[in-house]
C-alpha positions as CSV (number, residue, x, y, z in Angstrom):
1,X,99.4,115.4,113.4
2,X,102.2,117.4,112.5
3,X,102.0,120.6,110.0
4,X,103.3,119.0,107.2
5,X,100.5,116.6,107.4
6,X,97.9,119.1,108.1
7,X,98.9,120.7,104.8
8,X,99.2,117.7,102.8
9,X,95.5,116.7,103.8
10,X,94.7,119.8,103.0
11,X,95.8,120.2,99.8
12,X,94.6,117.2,98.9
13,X,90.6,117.3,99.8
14,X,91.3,120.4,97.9
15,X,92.7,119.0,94.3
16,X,89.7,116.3,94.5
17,X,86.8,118.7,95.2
18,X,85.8,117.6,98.8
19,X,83.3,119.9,99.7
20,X,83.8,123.6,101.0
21,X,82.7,122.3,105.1
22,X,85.6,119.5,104.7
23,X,88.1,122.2,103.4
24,X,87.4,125.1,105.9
25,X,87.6,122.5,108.7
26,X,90.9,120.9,107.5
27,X,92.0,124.4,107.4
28,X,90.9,125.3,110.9
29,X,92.3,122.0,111.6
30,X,96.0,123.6,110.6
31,X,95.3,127.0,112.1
32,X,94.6,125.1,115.4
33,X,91.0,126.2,115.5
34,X,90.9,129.4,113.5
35,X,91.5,130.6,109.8
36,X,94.5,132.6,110.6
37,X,96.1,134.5,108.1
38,X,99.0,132.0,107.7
39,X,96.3,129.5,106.8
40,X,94.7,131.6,104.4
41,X,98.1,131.9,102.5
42,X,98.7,128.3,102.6
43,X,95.3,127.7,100.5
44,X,96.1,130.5,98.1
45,X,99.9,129.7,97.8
46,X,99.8,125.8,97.8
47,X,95.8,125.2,97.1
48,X,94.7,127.3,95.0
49,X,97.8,128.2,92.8
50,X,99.1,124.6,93.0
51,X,100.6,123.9,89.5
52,X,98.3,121.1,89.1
53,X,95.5,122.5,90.0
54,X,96.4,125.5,87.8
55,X,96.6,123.0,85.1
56,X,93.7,121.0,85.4
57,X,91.8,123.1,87.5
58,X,88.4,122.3,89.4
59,X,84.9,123.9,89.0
60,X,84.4,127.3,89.4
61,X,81.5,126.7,91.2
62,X,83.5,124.7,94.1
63,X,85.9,127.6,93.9
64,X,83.3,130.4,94.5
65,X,81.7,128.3,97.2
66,X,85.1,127.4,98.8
67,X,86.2,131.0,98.9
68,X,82.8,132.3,100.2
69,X,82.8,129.7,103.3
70,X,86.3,130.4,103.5
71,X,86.1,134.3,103.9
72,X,82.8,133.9,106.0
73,X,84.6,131.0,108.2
74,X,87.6,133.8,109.0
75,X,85.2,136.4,109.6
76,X,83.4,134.8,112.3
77,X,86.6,133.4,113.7
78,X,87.6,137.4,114.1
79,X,90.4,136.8,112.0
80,X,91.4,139.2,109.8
81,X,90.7,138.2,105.2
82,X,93.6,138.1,103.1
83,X,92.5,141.0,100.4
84,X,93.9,138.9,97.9
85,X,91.0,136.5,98.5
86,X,88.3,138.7,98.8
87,X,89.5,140.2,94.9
88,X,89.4,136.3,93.9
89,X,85.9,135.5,95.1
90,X,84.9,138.6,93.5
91,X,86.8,137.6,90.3
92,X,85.1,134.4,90.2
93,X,81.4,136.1,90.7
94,X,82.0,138.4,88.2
95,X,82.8,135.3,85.4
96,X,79.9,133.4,86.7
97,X,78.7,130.7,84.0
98,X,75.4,130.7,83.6
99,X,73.8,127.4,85.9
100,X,72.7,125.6,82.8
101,X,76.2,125.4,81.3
102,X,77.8,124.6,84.5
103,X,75.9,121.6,84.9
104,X,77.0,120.4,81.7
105,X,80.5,121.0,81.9
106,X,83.3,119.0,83.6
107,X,86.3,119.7,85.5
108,X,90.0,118.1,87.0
109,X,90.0,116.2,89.8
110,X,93.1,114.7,90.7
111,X,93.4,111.9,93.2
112,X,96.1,111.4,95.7
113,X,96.6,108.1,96.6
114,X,99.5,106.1,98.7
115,X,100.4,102.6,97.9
116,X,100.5,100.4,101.6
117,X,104.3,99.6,102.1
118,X,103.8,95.7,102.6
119,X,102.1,95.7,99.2
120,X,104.7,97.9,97.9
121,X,107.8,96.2,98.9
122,X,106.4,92.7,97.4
123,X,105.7,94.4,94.2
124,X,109.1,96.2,94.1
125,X,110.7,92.6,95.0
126,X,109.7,91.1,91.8
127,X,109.7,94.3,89.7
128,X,112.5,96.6,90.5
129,X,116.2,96.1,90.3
130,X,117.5,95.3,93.8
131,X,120.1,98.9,93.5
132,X,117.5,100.5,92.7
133,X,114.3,99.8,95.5
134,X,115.3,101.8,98.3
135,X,114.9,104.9,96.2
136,X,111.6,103.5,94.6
137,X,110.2,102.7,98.0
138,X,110.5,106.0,99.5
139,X,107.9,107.5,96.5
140,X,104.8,106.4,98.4
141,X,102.3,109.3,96.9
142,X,100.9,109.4,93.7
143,X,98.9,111.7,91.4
144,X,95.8,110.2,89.1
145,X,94.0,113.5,87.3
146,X,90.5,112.4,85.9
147,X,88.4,115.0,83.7
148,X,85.0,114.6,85.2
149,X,81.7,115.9,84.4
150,X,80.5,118.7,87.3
151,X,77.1,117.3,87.9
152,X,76.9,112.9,88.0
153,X,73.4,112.7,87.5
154,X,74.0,115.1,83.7
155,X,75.3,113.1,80.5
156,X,77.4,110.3,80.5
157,X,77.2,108.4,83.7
158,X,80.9,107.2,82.7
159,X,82.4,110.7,83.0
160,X,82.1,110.1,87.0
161,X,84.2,108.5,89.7
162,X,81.9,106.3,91.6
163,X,83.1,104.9,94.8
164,X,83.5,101.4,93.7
165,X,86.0,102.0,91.0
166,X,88.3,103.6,93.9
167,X,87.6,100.4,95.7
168,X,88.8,98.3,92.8
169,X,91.9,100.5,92.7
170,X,92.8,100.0,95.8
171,X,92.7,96.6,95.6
172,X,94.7,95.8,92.7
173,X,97.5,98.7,94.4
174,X,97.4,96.5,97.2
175,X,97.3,93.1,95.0
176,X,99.1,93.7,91.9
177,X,100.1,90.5,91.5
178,X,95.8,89.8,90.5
179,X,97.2,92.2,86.8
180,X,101.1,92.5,86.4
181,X,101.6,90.8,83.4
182,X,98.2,89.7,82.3
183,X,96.1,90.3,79.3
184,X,93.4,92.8,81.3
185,X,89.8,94.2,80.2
186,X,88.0,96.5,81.7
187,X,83.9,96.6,80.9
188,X,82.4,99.7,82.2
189,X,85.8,102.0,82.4
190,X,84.5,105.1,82.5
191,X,86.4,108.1,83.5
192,X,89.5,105.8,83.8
193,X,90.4,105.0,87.6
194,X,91.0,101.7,87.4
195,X,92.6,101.9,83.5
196,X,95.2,104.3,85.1
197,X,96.1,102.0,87.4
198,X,96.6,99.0,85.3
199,X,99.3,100.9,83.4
200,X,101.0,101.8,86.4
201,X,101.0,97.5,87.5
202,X,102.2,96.9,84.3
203,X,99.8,94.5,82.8
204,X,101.0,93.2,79.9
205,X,98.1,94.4,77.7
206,X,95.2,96.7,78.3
207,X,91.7,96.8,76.7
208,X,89.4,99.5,78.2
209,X,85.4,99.3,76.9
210,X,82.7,101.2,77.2
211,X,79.6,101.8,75.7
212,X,79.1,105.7,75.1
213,X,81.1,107.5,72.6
214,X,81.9,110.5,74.7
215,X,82.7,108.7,77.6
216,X,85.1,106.8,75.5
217,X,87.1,110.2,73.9
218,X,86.8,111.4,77.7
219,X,88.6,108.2,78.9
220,X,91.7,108.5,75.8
221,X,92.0,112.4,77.2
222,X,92.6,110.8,81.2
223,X,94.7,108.6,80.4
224,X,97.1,110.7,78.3
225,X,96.8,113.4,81.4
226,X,98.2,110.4,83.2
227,X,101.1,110.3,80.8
228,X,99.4,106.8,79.9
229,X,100.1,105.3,75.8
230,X,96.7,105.6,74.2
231,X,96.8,103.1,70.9
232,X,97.7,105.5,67.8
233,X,97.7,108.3,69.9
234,X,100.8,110.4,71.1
235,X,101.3,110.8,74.9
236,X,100.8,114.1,76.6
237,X,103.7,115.8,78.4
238,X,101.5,116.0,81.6
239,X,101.7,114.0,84.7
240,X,105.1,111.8,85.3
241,X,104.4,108.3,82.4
242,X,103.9,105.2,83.3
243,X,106.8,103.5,82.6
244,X,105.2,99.9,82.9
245,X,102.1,101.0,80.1
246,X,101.9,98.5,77.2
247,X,104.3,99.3,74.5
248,X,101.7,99.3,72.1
249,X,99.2,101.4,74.1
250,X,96.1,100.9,76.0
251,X,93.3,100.4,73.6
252,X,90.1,101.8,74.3
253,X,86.6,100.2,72.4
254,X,83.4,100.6,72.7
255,X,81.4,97.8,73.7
256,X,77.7,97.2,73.5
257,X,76.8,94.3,75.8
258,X,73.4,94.0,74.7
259,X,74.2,93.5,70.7
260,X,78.2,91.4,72.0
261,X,78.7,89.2,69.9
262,X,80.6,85.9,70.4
263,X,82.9,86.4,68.0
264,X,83.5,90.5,69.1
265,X,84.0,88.7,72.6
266,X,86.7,86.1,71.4
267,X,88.8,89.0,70.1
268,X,89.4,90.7,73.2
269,X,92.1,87.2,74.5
270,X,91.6,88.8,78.1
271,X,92.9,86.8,81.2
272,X,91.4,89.3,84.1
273,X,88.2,90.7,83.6
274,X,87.3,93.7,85.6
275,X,84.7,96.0,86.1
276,X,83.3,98.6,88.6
277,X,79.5,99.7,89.4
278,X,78.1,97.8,87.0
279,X,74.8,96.8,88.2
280,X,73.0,99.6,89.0
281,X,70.4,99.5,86.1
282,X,68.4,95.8,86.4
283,X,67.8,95.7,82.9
284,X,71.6,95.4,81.5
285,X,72.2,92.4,84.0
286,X,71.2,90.3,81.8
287,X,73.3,91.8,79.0
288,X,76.2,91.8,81.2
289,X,76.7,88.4,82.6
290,X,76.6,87.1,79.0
291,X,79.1,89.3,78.2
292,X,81.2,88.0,81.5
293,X,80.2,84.4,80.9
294,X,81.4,84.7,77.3
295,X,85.3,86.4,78.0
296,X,85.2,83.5,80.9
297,X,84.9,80.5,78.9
298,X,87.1,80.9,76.0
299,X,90.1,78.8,76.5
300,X,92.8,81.1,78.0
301,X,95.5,82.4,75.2
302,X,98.0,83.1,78.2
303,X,99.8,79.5,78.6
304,X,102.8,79.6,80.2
305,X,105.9,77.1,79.6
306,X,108.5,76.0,81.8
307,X,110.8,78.7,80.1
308,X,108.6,81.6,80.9
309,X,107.2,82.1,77.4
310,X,104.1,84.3,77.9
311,X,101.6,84.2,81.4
312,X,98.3,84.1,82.7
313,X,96.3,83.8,85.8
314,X,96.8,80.7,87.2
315,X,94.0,78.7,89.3
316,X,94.0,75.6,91.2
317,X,91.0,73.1,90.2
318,X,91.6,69.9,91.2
319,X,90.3,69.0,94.4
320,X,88.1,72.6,94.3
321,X,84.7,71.7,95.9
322,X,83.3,75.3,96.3
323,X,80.6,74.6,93.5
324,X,77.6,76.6,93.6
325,X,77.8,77.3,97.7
326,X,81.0,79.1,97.0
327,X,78.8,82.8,97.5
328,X,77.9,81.9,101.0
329,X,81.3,80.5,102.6
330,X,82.7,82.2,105.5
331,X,85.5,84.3,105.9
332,X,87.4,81.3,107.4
333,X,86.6,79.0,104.7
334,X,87.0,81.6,102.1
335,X,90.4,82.2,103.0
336,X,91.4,78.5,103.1
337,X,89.1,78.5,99.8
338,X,92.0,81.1,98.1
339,X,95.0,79.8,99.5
340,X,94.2,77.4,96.8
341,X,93.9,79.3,94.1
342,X,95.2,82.2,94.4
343,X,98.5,83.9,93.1
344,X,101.1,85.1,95.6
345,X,104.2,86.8,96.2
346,X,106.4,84.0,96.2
347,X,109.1,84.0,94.0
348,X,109.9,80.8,91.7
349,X,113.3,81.5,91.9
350,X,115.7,82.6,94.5
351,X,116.4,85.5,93.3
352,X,115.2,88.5,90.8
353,X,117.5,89.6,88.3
354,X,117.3,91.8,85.4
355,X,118.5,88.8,83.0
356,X,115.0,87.0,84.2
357,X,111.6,87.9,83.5
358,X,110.4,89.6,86.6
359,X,106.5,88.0,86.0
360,X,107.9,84.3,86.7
361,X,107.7,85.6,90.0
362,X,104.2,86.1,90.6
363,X,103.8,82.8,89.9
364,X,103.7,79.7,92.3
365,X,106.0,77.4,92.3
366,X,103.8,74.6,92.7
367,X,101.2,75.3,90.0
368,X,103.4,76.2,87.1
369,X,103.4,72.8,86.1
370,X,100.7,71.1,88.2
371,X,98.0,74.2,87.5
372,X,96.0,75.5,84.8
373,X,95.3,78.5,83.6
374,X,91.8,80.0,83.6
375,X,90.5,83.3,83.1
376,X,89.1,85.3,86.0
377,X,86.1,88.6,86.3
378,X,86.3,90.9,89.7
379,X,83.4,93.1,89.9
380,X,83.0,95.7,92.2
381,X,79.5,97.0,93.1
382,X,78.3,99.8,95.3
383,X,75.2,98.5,97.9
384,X,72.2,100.5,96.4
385,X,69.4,98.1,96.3
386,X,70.0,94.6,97.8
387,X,67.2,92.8,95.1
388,X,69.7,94.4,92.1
389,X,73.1,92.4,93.7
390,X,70.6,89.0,94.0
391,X,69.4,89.7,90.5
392,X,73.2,89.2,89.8
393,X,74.3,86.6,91.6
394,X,71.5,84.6,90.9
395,X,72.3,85.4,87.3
396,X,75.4,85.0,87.0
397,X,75.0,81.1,88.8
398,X,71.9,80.8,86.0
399,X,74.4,81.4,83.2
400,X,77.2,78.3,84.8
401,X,79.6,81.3,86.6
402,X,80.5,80.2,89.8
403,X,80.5,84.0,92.1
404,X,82.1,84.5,95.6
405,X,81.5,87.1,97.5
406,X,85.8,88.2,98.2
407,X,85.1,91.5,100.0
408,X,86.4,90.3,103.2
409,X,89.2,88.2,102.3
410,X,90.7,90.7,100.2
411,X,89.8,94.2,102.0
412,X,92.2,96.2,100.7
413,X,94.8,98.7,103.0
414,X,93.3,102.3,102.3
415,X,94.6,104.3,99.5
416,X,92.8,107.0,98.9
417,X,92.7,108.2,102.6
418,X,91.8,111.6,102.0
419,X,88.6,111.2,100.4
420,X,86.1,112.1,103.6
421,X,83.2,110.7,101.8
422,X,84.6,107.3,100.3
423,X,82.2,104.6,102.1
424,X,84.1,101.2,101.8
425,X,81.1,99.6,104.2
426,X,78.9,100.1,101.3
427,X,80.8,98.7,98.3
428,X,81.1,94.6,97.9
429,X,83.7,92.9,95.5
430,X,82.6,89.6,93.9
431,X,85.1,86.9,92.2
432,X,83.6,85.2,88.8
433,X,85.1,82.2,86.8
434,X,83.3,79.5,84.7
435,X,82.3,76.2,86.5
């Protein structure tokens, strides 16, 4: 691994808050087995004063414990500590919150993430003026800052990133043709991963629900960081906008699965339904695969014509036999399953221009007219207790929802690579529509 890479690693564990044993070994990792004092500058110069750290910074409590392993780590490595370090671990002991009022409080992190080429350079084909993808394909990192809360198991569980909402990011960077141009809501959004992202495919409009009030204004305040269009609100002058956000703005609303009501449901006209680490708590299943079953079986309000007029997710049912069996096909016979159904890269016409709508091209050529349109729920979900994901899926089948298991067959190329803990192995991604 060259330098540059060593650093970037670096400075990346360190703007999402891996902890202090990942940092002080990626560091040794650049000093070639010691903290020298070249390393030590490079986390001071480009870590710790990094512009956006220094905007949105992280806890102080992951600073003090960085710079303590830090200073210990060159100590025993008989390297001799950057004063300027030891006068900002003392700075930071000497402003010490309290432990009560750090639990409660939140903090930046900000996730680096690089979109695969191969799912870049189909997106870019249908999306990008032809003169002007060679300089588009060459940005391959981005930025998304979340404001978190310091301690996950305090307040709102929304104001967290939980591992299955990077999964579900990284599978609609590396499948955008699943959103880009389709009427998208998000149950469960949370701190705003995946709403960050939809902006960025450009979907054509964006509802984001949850069901707690703060985790709501904390999800408005992340996605303006993000230089995202909130509804009625202005846009920060933070990180670089989305340029391919809803004109209008996202909407965030707060939804209450248990009292959902059908006509609350009808309202929302979404096409993809989406949702990450949602079944953790046996008691809301129920409440939630209503709520899915509901947004599923309302006739889809995204009809496309032969002349382009509007889009939706398009599905192939006639001759579909997966039925109820459809959650225990193989990964052969799931693939051959999508191939049926699924949308691809292929464009409808032979060439992209800006005079044509870009989002005829995610569409296949031979279901525009012989398809139909039906709305479609992916639901990520993090392996905790086995009997919870059967609860679901027996669930969901008890309320007429036919559920595949797509982990497999749509394993995403990693994104976020510099997350140490991440466990993809432990997440599953399920596929709902109504029979």
């Amino acid at each position: 691994m060259r330098l540059e890479d060593y650093g970037k690693a670096l400075l990346a564990a360190y703007r999402v808050m891996e902890p202090a044993t990942v940092i002080v070994s990626l560091a040794r990792n650049m000093g070639h087995g010691k903290l020298s004092t070249d390393v030590q500058s490079f986390v001071l110069e480009k870590c710790i004063k990094d512009k956006i750290c220094r905007k949105y910074p992280p806890a102080p409590v992951f600073l003090r414990q960085m710079l303590k392993l830090l200073i210990l780590a060159a100590e025993s490595d008989g390297e001799e500590v950057l004063e300027s370090l030891y006068e900002l671990h003392a700075a930071y002991l000497l402003t010490q919150q309290d432990s009560i009022s750090e639990i409660a409080g939140k903090c930046y992190k900000s996730y680096t993430y690089a979109v695969p080429m191969e799912a870049r350079r189909a997106w870019l084909a249908c999306t990008v003026r032809e003169s002007e993808r060679e300089v588009a394909v060459e940005v391959v990192e981005e930025l998304i800052t979340l404001r978190v809360s310091l301690n996950m198991l305090e307040g709102a569980t929304g104001c967290c990133t939980w591992p299955a909402s990077l999964f579900l990011t990284e599978v609609l960077l590396n499948h955008p043709e699943l959103v880009s141009g389709q009427n998208c809501l998000e149950l469960g959004a949370g701190a705003g991963m995946v709403g960050v992202c939809l902006a960025r495919l450009a979907a054509a409009k964006i509802v984001l629900t949850d069901g707690d009030l703060a985790t709501l204004a904390n999800l408005r305040h992340n996605l303006q960081v993000n230089g995202v269009k909130v509804h009625g609100k202005e846009t920060l002058n933070c990180n670089p906008p989305s340029l391919c956000s809803p004109a209008n703005g996202v909407e965030c609303q707060q939804l209450l699965w248990e009292i959902a009501s059908e006509k609350e449901l009808r309202t929302y006209s979404a096409d993809v339904i989406l949702g990450a680490d949602l079944i953790y708590d046996p008691e809301y299943i129920p409440h939630l695969v209503h709520v899915v079953a509901s947004l599923l079986s309302f006739e889809s309000s995204m009809q496309r014509n032969n002349d382009g007029n509007s889009i939706g997710q398009v599905f192939r049912t006639a001759g579909d036999e997966d039925g109820d069996d459809a959650f225990n096909l193989s990964a052969a016979e799931e693939t051959a399953t999508l191939k049926d159904y699924s949308i691809t890269n292929d464009c409808c016409n032979t060439s992209c221009t800006e005079e044509k709508d870009p989002k005829l091209c995610q569409q296949p050529r031979d279901l525009r007219q012989n398809g139909q349109w039906q709305r479609i729920a992916y639901i990520a979900s993090a392996l905790r207790n086995p009997e919870t994901l059967v609860y679901f899926v027996e669930t969901a089948r008890a309320a007429q929802l036919e559920i595949t298991d797509v982990t497999d067959v749509m394993q995403p190329l990693k994104c976020f690579t510099d997350i140490k803990g991440f466990d993809r192995t432990r997440i599953r991604l399920h596929r709902l529509r109504k029979l």
